[in-house]
C-alpha positions in Angstrom: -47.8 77.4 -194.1 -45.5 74.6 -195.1 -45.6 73.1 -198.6 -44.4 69.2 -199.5 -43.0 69.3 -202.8 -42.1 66.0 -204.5 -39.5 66.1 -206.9 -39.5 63.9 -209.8 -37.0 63.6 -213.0 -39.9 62.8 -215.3 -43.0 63.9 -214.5 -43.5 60.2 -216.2 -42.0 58.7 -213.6 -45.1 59.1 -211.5 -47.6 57.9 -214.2 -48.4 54.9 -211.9 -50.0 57.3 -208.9 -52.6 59.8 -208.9 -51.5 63.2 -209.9 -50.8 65.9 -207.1 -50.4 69.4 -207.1 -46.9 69.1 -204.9 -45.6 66.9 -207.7 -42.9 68.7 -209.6 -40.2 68.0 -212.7 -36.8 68.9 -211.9 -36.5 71.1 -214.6 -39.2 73.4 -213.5 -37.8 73.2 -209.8 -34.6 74.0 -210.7 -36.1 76.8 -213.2 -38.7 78.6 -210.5 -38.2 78.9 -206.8 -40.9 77.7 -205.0 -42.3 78.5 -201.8 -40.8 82.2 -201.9 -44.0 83.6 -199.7 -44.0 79.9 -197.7 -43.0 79.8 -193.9 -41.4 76.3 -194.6 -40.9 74.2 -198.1 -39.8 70.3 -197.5 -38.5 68.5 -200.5 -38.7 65.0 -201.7 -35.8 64.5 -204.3 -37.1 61.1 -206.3 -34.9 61.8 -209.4 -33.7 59.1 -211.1 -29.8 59.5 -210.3 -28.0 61.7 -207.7 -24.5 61.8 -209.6 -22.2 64.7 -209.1 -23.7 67.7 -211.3 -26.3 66.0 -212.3 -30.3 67.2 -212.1 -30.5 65.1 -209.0 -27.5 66.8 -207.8 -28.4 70.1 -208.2 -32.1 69.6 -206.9 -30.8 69.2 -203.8 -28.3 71.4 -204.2 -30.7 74.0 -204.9 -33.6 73.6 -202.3 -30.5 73.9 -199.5 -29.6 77.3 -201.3 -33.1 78.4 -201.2 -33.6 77.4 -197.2 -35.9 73.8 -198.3 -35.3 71.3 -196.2 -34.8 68.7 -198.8 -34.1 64.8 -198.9 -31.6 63.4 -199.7 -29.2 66.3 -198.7 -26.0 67.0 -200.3 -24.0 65.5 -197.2 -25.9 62.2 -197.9 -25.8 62.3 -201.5 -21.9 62.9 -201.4 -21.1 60.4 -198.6 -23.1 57.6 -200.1 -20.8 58.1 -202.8 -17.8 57.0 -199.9 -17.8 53.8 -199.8 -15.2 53.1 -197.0 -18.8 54.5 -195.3 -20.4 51.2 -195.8 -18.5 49.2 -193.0 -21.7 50.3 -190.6 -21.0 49.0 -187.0 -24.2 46.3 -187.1 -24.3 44.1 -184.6 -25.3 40.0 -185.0 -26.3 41.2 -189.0 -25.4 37.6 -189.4 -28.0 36.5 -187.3 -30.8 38.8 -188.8 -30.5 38.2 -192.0 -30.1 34.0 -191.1 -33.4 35.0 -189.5 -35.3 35.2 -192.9 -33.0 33.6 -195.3 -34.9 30.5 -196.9 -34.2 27.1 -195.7 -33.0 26.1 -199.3 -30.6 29.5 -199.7 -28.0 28.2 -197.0 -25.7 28.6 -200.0 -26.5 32.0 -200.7 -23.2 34.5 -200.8 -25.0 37.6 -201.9 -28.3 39.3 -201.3 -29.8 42.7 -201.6 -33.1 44.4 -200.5 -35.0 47.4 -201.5 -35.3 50.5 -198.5 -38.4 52.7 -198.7 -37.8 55.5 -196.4 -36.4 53.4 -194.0 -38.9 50.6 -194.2 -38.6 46.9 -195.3 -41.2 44.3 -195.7 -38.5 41.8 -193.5 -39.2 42.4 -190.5 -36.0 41.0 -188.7 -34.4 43.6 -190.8 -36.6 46.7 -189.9 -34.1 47.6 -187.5 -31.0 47.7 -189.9 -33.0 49.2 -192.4 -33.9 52.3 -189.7 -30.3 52.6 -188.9 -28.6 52.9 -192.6 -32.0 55.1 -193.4 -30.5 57.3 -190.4 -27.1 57.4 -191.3 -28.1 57.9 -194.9 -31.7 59.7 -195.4 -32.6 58.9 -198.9 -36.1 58.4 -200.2 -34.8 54.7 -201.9 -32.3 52.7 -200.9 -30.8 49.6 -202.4 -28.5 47.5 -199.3 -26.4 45.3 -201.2 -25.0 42.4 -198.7 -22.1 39.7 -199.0 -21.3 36.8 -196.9 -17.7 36.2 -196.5 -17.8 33.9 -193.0 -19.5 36.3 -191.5 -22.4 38.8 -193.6 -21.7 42.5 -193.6 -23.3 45.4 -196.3 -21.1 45.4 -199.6 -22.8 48.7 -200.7 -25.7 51.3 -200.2 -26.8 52.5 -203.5 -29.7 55.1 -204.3 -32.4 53.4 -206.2 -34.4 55.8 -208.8 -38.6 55.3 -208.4 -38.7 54.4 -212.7 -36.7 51.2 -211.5 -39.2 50.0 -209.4 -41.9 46.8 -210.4 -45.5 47.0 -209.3 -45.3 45.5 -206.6 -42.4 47.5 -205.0 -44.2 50.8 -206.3 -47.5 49.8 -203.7 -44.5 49.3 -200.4 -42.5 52.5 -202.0 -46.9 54.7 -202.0 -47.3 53.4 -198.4 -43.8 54.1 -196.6 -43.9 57.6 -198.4 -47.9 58.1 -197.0 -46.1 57.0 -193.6 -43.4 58.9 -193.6 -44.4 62.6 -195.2 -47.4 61.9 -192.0 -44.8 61.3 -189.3 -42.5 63.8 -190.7 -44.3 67.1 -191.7 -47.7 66.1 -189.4 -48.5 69.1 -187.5 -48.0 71.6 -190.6 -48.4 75.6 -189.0 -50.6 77.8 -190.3 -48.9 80.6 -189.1 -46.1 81.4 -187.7 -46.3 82.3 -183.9 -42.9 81.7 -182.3 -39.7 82.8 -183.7 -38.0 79.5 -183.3 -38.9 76.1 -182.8 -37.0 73.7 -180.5 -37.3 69.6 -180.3 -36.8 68.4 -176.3 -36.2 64.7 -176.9 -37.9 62.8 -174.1 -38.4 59.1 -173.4 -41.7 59.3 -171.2 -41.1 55.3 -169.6 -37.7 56.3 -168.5 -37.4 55.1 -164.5 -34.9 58.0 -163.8 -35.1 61.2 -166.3 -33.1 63.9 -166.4 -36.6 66.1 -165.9 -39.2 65.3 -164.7 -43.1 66.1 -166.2 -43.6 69.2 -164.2 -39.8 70.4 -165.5 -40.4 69.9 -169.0 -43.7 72.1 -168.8 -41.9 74.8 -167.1 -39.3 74.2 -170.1 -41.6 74.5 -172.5 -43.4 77.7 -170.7 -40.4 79.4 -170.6 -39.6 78.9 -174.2 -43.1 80.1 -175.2 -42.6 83.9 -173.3 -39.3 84.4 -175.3 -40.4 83.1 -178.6 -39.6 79.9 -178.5 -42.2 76.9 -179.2 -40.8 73.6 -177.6 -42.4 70.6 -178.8 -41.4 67.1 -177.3 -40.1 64.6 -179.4 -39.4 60.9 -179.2 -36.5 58.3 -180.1 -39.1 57.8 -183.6 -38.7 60.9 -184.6 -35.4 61.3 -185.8 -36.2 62.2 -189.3 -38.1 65.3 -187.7 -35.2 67.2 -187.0 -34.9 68.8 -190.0 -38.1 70.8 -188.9 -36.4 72.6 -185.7 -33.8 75.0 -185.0 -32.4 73.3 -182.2 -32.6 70.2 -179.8 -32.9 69.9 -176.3 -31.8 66.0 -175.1 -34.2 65.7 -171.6 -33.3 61.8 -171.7 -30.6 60.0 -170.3 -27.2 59.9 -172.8 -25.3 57.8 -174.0 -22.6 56.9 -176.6 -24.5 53.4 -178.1 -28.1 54.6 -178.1 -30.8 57.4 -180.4 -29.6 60.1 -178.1 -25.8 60.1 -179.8 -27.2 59.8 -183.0 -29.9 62.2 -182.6 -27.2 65.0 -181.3 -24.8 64.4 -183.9 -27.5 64.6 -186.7 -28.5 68.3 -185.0 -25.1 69.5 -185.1 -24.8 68.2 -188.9 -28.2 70.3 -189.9 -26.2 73.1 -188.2 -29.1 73.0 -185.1 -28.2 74.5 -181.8 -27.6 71.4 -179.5 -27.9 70.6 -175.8 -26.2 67.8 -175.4 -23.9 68.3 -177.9 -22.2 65.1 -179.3 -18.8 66.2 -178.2 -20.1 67.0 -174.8 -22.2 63.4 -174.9 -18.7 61.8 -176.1 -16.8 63.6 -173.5 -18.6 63.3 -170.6 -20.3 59.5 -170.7 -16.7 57.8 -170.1 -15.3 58.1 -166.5 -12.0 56.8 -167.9 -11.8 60.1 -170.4 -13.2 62.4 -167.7 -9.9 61.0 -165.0 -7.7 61.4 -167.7 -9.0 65.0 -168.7 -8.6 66.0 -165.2 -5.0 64.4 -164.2 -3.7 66.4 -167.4 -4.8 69.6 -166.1 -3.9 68.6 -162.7 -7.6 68.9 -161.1 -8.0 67.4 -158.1 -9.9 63.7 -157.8 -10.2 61.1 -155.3 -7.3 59.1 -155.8 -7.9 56.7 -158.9 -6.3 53.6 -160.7 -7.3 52.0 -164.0 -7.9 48.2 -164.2 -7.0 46.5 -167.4 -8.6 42.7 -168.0 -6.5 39.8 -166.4 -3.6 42.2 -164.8 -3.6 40.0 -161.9 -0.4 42.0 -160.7 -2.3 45.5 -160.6 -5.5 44.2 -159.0 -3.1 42.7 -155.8 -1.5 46.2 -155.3 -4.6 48.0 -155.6 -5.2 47.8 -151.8 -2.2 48.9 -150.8 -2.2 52.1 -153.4 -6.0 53.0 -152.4 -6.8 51.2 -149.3 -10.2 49.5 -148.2 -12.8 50.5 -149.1 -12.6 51.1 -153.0 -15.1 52.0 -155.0 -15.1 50.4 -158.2 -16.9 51.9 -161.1 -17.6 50.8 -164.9 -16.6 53.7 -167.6 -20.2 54.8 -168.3 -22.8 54.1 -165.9 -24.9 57.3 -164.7 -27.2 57.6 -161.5 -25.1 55.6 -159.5 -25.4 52.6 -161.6 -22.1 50.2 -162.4 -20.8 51.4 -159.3 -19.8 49.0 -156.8 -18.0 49.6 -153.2 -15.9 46.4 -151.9 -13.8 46.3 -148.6 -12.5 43.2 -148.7 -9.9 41.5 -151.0 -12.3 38.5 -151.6 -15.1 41.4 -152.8 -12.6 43.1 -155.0 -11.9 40.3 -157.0 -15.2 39.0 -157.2 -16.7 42.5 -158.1 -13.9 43.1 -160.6 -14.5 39.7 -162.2 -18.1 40.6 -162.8 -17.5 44.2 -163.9 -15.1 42.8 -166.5 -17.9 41.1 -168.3 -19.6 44.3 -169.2 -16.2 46.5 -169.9 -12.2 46.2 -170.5 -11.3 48.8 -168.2 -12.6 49.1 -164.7 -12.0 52.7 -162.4 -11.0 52.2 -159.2 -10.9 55.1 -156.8 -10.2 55.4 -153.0 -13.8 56.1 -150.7 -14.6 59.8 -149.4 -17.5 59.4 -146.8 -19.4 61.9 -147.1 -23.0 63.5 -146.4 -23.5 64.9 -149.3 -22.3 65.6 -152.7 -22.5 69.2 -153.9 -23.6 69.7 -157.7 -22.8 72.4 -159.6 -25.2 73.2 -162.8 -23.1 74.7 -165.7 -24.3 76.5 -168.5 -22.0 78.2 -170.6 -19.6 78.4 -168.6 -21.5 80.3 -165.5 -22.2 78.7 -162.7 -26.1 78.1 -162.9 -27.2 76.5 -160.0 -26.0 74.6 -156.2 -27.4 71.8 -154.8 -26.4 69.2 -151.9 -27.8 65.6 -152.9 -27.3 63.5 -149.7 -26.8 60.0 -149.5 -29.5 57.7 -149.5 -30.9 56.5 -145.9 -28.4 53.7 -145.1 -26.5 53.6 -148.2 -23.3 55.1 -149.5 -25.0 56.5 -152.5 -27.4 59.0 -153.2 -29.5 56.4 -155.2 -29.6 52.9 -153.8 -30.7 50.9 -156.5 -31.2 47.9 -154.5 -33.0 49.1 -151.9 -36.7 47.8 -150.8 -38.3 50.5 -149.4 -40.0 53.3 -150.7 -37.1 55.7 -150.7 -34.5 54.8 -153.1 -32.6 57.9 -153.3 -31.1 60.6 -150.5 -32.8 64.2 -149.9 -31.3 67.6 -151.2 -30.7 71.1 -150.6 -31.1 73.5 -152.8 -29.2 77.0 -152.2 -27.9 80.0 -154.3 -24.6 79.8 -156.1 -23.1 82.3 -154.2 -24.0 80.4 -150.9 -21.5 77.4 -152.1 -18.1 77.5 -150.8 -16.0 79.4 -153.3 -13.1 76.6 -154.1 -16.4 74.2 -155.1 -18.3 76.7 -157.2 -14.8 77.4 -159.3 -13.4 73.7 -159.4 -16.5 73.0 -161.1 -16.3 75.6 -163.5 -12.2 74.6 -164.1 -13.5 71.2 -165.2 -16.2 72.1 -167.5 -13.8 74.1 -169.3 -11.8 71.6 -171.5 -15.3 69.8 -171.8 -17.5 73.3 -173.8 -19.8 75.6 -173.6 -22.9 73.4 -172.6 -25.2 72.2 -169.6 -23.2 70.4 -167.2 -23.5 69.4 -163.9 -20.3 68.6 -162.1 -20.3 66.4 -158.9 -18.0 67.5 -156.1 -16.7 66.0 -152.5 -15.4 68.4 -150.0 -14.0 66.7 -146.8 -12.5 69.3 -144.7 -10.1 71.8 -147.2 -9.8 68.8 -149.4 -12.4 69.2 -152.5 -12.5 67.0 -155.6 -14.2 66.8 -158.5 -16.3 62.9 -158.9 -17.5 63.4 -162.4 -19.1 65.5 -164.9 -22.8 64.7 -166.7 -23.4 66.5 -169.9 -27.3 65.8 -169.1 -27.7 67.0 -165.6 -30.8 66.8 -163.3 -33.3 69.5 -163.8 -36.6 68.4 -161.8 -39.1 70.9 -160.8 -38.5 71.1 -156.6 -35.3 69.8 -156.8 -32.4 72.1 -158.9 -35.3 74.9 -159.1 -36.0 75.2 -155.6 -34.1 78.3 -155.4 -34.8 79.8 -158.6 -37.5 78.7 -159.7 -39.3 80.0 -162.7 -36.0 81.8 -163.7 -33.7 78.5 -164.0 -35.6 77.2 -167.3 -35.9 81.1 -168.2 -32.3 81.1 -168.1 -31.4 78.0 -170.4 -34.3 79.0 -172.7 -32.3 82.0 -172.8 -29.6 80.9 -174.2 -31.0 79.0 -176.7 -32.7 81.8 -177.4 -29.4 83.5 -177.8 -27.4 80.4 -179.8 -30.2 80.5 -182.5 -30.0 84.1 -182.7 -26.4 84.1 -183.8 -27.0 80.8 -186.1 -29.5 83.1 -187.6 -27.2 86.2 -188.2 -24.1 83.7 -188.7 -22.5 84.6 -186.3 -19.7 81.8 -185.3 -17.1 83.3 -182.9 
């Protein structure tokens, strides 16, 4: 079964809690390996200093050489020591911390607050505090902030638990009960699957990628091959540490958990679907056009708008021709997409689109029935669908529409059913892109086909994308999980 083991410099340094059998000194971790019979050992590093080659150090150091999950890890301990790592992108942090500031401290230039495991006592804070926790997981944190005009972290310091006054050591008890609950709270008692796997779902999401009855069959199909699939949410980020792999079944995107929660995978060295280069690639139309043109794939024809290039915008109609559908860089499901067919629409639609963006895709309208997908997995073709339009609208969701159907119908067929040219276009423009799960939208109008864009988090609803397959399409992408955590396991890399 697992075992929490809190590490502490001192055994001393804990005199002001109640003794506990998981409470260690460095010296006799660093001495014994613990855990050697254990399915799973998770470490709490609370020594007093985490310099280079020091006890801290090598605590950590240690529990990753014995295969503990341990916190803080080396990577944090070494890049809290960069301090160019400190300039965190942290929107209106001048407004938050104005938010709490005392009326009589309007003067203040410098200010600092203690982080328990992410938590704060200040609430307008609590998100800040949850983001530099998730950059940087460390049991005790010490932001450091300066006000130069504007206020912005100066540093991001490790704090030792002897430091600590009474006061701090009863926040420090309750956001370690918290989080050693959230984190290690459905400990195993055996161990019945080879590997585990996170799918990260947001259950009030209006359009998932999957829908309920998809991520069952995902996690039955994991379950017959050894794999136990657990869903997770956007709280449990510090969890991942407990999995072998992730599975993002939520809508991507570059400014939101889903980024962070694929690039923290692919730094515990997790297998990861989305990965974050496939999330970075893939969530910009403006990359995808420009990843295409080089390799001289065909798309509808396309120009790129830049902010108050009044000259390009009046030549657009005679390079594309009415109508033109204008799209923002990263909207999915048909969203930041706007058709015009008028001059007197373009530049009202552009002008609007411009608030959100500084670069606006313009492309020339394909009518259409349909829009084939393609579903991509390691570079195979996986699946073929047809999404049609939606009744009465250019797109195949209508996001404006009143009536009950908000969205066009589909059909499902095997790959080898698509037309050839559409089934290997797809699998051209996945290639630059990796090895993941794509799903590449098409146009075909007479012998002309070209590619509209690529998601890295494609649809998979149960009686939609599995109406051919069925049971065997989540079979197959458990599969090759299956198979990724397999070579992670025997280190295999090429």
């Amino acid at each position: 079964m697992s075992k929490l083991v809190i590490v502490v410099e001192k055994l001393s340094d804990w005199g002001s809690y109640y003794p506990a059998d998981n409470i260690v000194a460095a010296q006799d971790y660093l001495k014994e390996p613990i855990g050697a019979d254990e399915e799973r050992v998770q470490v709490i590093n609370l020594c007093r200093s985490y310099k280079y080659l020091g006890v801290g150090y090598y605590v950590s150091l240690l529990a990753e050489a014995r295969g503990h999950r341990v916190i803080p890890s080396v990577r944090t301990i070494n890049d809290l020591r960069k301090r160019a790592l400190y300039g965190l992108d942290i929107e209106d942090l001048n407004q938050k911390l104005a938010r709490f500031l005392p009326e009589g401290g309007r003067d203040t230039t410098d200010f600092g607050v203690l982080v328990y495991f992410g938590e704060t006592s200040y609430a307008p804070l609590a998100d800040l505090t949850r983001q530099v926790f998730e950059t940087f997981p460390c049991p005790i944190l010490r932001l450091e902030f300066e006000r130069n005009k504007v206020w912005q972290i100066s540093a991001i310091k490790p704090a030792g638990l002897h430091t600590l006054s009474d006061q701090q050591e009863d926040s420090f008890a309750q956001a370690l009960d918290k989080f050693s609950k959230k984190l290690w709270r459905k400990p195993r008692t055996r161990r019945k699957f080879r590997y585990d796997l996170a799918m990260l779902v947001d259950p009030n999401e209006a359009i998932p990628p999957s829908n309920r009855r998809a991520l069952k069959q995902f996690a039955e199909a994991g379950r017959e091959i050894g794999i136990e699939v657990e869903t997770i949410g956007r709280n449990d980020y510090t969890r991942l540490a407990e999995y072998d792999g992730l599975f993002i079944r939520e809508t991507t995107a570059l400014d939101n958990h889903t980024y962070r929660f694929a690039n923290k995978a692919e730094k515990e060295d997790m297998v990861v679907i989305d990965d974050p280069g496939s999330i970075l690639k893939c969530t910009n139309k403006i990359y995808l056009h420009d990843l295409l043109k080089s390799r001289k794939l065909p798309t509808p024809k396309t120009e790129i708008l830049y902010r108050d290039d009044a000259k390009r915008l009046a030549e657009l109609p005679d390079l594309l021709g009415f109508p033109i559908v204008l799209k923002i860089p990263d909207g999915s499901f048909s969203r930041g997409i706007v058709k015009v067919e008028t001059p007197e629409e373009l530049k009202r639609a552009v002008e609007d689109l411009f608030q959100h963006t500084a670069l606006v895709l313009a492309q020339e309208f394909l009518f259409t029935d349909f829009d084939w997908r393609i579903g991509v997995l390691d570079g195979q073709a996986l699946y073929a669908c047809q999404y049609f339009m939606s009744r009465g609208h250019w797109q195949i969701y209508n996001h404006g529409a009143n009536a009950p159907q908000k969205s066009g119908g589909f059909k499902t067929l095997p790959v080898r059913d698509a037309p050839n040219e559409v089934v290997k276009l797809a699998l051209k423009a996945t290639a630059p892109i990796g090895d993941g799960l794509y799903g590449v939208d098409l146009k075909q109008v007479g012998n002309r086909v070209v590619v509209i864009e690529m998601n890295d988090n494609p649809s998979i609803d149960a009686g939609v994308e599995d109406a051919y397959l069925g049971e065997d399409l989540y079979r197959r992408i458990m599969q090759e999980f299956l198979r990724r955590m397999e070579r992670k396991r025997l280190g295999i890399t090429a």
